[in-house]
N, C-alpha and C positions, 0 to 999 in steps of 0.2 A: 586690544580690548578683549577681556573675557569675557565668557558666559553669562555670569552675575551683574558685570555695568549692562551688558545688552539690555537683558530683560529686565533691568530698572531702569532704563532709558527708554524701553518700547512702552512699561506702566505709566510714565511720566506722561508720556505724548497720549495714550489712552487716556489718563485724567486730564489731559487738555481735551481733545474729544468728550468727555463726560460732562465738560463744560458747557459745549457745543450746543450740546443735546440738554444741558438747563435752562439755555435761553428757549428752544424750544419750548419747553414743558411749560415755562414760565408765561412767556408773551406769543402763544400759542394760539392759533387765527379759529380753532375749534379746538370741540372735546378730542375728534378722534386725532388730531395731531399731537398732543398732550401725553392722552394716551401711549403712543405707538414712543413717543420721545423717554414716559418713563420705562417701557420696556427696554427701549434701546439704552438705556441708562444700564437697567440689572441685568444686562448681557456686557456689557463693556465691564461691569465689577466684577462680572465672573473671572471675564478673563482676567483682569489684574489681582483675583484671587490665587487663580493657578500659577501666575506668574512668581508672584509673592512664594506659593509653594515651593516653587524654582530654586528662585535666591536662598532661602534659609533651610535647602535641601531635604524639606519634609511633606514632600507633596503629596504623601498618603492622608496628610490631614487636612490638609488643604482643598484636595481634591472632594475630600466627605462635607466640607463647610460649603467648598463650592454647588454641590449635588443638590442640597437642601434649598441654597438660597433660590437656584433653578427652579425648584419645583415651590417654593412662595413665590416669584417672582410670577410663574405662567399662571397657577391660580391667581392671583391679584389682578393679573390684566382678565381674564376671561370674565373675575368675576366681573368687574371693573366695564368692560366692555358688554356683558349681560345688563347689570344695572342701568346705561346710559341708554344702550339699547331699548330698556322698557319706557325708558321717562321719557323718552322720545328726542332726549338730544344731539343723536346722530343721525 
């Protein structure tokens, strides 16, 4: 097994876990579970972003697609987590 099946075998099993974490988000017993379920969603794309960099050997660009989404990703919860915050649903 080379390098390249690896890390598309470790992506696959990641979007099985990304799965995981949609039944979460979906039939979520509150907001703050929800929450916490889509963050842990756009941490597991990250990685299978950089992964993807991996395999198709250009992880400089990858790695900058990845950077950005990191940084919507934790604004979106914060803001996300501020606004339920106020409305009193947590």
């Amino acid at each position: 097994m080379n390098l390249e099946q690896f890390f598309l075998t470790i992506s696959i099993i990641l979007g099985l876990f990304v799965l995981l974490c949609l039944y979460r988000v979906v039939f979520g017993p509150g907001v703050f579970n929800r929450l916490v379920g889509t963050s842990v969603i756009g941490t597991k794309t990250l990685i299978i972003l950089v992964l993807i960099g991996f395999i198709y050997k250009r992880i400089d660009m990858f790695v900058d697609i990845s950077l950005v989404y990191a940084l919507l990703n934790f604004i979106v919860t914060l803001a996300a987590a501020k606004y339920f915050q106020r409305k009193g649903a947590m």
